[in-house]
Structures are given as structure tokens and as C-alpha cells.
N, C-alpha and C positions, 0 to 999 in steps of 0.2 A: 592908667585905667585899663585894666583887661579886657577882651570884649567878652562877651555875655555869654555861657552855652544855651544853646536853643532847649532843649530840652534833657533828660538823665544820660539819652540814649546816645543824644551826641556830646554829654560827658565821657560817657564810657570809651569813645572812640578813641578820643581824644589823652584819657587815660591811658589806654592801650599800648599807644605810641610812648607812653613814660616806660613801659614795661616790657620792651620791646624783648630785654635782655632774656627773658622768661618766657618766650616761646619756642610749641614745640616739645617743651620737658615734658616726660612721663611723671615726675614728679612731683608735679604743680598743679592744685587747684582751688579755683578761686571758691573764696565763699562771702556769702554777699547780708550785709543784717537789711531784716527787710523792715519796712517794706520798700523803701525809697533807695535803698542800696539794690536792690535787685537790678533791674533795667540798666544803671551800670555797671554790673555784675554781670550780668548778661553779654555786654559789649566788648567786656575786659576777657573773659571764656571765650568767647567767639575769636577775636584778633588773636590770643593766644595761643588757639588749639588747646584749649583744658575745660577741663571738667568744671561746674559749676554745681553748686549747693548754698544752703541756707546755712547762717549760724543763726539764732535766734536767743536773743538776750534779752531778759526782763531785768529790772533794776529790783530791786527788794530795799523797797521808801518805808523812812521810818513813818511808825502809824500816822503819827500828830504832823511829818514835816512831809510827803512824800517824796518831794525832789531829792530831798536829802538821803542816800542813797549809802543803806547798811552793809547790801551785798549785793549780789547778782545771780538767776540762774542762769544757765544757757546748754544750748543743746547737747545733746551725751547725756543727761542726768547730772550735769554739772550743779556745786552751789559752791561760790567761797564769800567770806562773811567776813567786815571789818570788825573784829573781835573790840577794838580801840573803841570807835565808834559805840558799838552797842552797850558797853560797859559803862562809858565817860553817858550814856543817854539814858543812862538805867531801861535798857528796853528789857522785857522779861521775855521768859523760855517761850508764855504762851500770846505774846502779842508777835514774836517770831515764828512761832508756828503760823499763826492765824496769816500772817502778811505771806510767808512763803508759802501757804498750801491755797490763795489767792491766785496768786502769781504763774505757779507751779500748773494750773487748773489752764490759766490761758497762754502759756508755754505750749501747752501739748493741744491744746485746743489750734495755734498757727502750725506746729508740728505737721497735727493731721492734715488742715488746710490745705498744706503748702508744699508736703511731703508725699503725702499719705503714708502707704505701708512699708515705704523702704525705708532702710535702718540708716540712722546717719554715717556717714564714710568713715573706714578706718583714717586717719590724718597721719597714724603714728609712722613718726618718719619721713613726712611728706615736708615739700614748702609749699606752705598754705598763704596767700594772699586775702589780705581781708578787706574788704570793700565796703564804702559805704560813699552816699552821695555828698557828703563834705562835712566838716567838723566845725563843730563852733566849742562850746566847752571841751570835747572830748569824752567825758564821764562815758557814755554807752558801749563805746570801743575800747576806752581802758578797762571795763569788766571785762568784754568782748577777749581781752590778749591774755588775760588774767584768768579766765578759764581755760582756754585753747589751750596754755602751758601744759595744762592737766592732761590734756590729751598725748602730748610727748611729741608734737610736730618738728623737723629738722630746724626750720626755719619761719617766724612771721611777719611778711611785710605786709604792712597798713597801708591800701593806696586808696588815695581820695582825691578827685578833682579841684576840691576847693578847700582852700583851712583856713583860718584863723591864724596870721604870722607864728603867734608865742606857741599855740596851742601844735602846730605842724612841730615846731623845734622840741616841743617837750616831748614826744613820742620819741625819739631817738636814745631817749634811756628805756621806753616802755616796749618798745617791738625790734627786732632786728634790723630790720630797714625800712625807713617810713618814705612816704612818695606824695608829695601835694604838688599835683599839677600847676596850681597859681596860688597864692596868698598874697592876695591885697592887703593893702593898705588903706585909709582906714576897712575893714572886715565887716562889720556890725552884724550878718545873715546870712549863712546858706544860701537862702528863697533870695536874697538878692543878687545872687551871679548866673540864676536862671531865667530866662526868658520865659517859662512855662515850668512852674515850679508845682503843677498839680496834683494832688495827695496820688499816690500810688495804691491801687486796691489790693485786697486778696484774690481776687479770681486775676489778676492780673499777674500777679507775683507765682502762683499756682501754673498758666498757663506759659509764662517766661521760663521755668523750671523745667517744664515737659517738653518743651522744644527744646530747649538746649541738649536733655535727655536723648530725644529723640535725633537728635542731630551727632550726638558721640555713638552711639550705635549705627547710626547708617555710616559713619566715619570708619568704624572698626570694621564694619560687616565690607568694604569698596574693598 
């Protein structure tokens, strides 16, 4: 039995210490899906010396099934579409309109939230680290690598404090190097290997961002 993490924040620390090999590089930054990956995202930035940023992934659910999950957007103006999927479901041109220009709407709606007016980071060529507070299925983070590709990143490790045994081992054909802190056994929850497993806000995930921000520029400016 693993002990518990008290909270995202002393996830991330604890993450940190997995990632030890990646600090320090100019060419490493973390990006974190929010809203519950931020805070360790945060932690993982900080211990490392790197830059922090949001990826933001909306799944695009078919109309009648929504979990069921036809494509994904994600930040950049990304979309990639399981062509398989939509065909074998007969979805049409305009019920895929409809779901992505849904989707698309509150994409840029956490964008602004979270971002504001700065443009998302060039990636290309970076090793980008992708963070999120622990996997159960995986589905969100596999759009998540599945767009990033697009962007032309060196390299993507997936690092997450908690997985899901099967689900940790299957990312090693989906991301470059995957990182799960602990995988229990039996797994059944995320919210079960946290102590305080409290929803994560937007003003909260907005204000983790700008300190970080404001923490790489006072960094540069010493």
C-alpha cells in the first residue's frame, strides 16, 4: 500500500524527484491539462527550473454517447478526428460541426481564463513534459500526445504521480517516456491516493500560471 499524497501540491514534489534527470535544461517545459494537473504542474516547473504552461484538451463525444470520444481539440488550434470512429457511427458532417464548434467555444473560453493574451509557446523542438494529476483510463492524455505530435516537440514524457498499473505500461508505445510515480495495485481512483483530492478552480489554475510566470522572469532578470 503506498502512502497517500496529501494534496496535488505535494504530488508534484514528489513527481519532481522522478524527473530529476530534466532539470535545469533550456529545453524543457512542463505543460500541465488543467484543471487538476496544474498545481502539479506547478511543482514539477518549480523543482525543475522550467517554464510552465497549459495544454488544454477538450475530447469531441459523440452527440448520443459523449464519453465516447470521436476526436479531441487542444491548444495551438489543434483537432485530429478518429476518422474509424465517425464512420463505423455514421456521425454526419453537421452533428460534427455542431459538437466541435461546442467544444471549440469552451477551449478558448479556459484559453482566455487561464492564459489570457499570450500566445501559446512555440514547443517546436522542445521536450515538453506533460502533466496531469494521475491516470485512470488515460483517454484525455492520449488526445493530449496526439495533438502535441502536431506541434513537432523533440521529445514527450507523460509524467503523472499516480496510474492505473495497465494504463502507466500502455503509454510507453504512446509518448516517448512515460513516468508514474506509484501504481497500485488494486487502482480503482485517482481521488483515492489523495488525501484532499478538491476540485481545482479556474482562478486558481490562472493564478498558479502567473506566478510561475512571474517567477521565470524574475529568474532571467537575477
Amino acid at each position: 500500500m503506498i502512502a497517500r499524497f496529501q494534496n496535488r501540491p505535494d504530488a508534484g514534489r514528489r513527481l519532481a524527484a522522478e524527473l530529476a534527470a530534466y532539470a535545469h535544461r533550456p529545453d524543457v517545459i512542463v505543460l500541465a491539462l488543467p484543471r487538476g494537473g496544474v498545481p502539479v504542474g506547478y511543482e514539477v516547473a518549480r523543482g525543475l527550473d522550467a517554464s510552465l504552461d497549459v495544454f488544454v484538451v477538450r475530447k469531441l463525444g459523440l452527440p448520443w454517447q459523449e464519453e465516447l470520444a470521436m476526436g479531441a481539440l487542444a491548444s495551438g488550434g489543434v483537432r485530429i478526428l478518429d476518422e474509424n470512429l465517425i464512420r463505423i457511427a455514421h456521425v454526419s458532417a453537421e452533428d460534427l460541426r455542431r459538437v466541435t464548434e461546442v467544444e471549440q467555444a469552451e477551449l478558448a473560453r479556459r484559453e482566455r481564463q487561464y492564459r489570457g493574451e499570450r500566445p501559446f509557446p512555440d514547443i517546436a523542438g522542445k521536450t515538453v513534459i506533460l502533466v496531469d494529476d494521475g491516470l485512470a483510463t488515460g483517454s484525455t492524455m492520449r488526445a493530449a500526445v496526439a495533438a502535441l505530435r502536431l506541434e513537432q516537440p523533440a521529445r514527450i514524457v507523460v509524467a503523472v504521480p499516480v496510474a492505473a498499473p495497465e494504463t502507466c505500461a500502455a503509454f510507453r508505445d504512446v509518448a516517448d517516456e512515460i513516468v508514474c510515480a506509484e501504481t497500485p495495485e488494486p487502482f480503482h481512483a485517482v481521488g483515492l491516493w489523495y488525501e484532499d483530492f478538491s476540485q481545482t478552480s479556474d482562478t486558481e489554475v490562472h493564478e498558479l500560471l502567473e506566478r510561475a510566470r512571474r517567477a521565470r522572469l524574475a529568474h532571467a532578470e537575477a
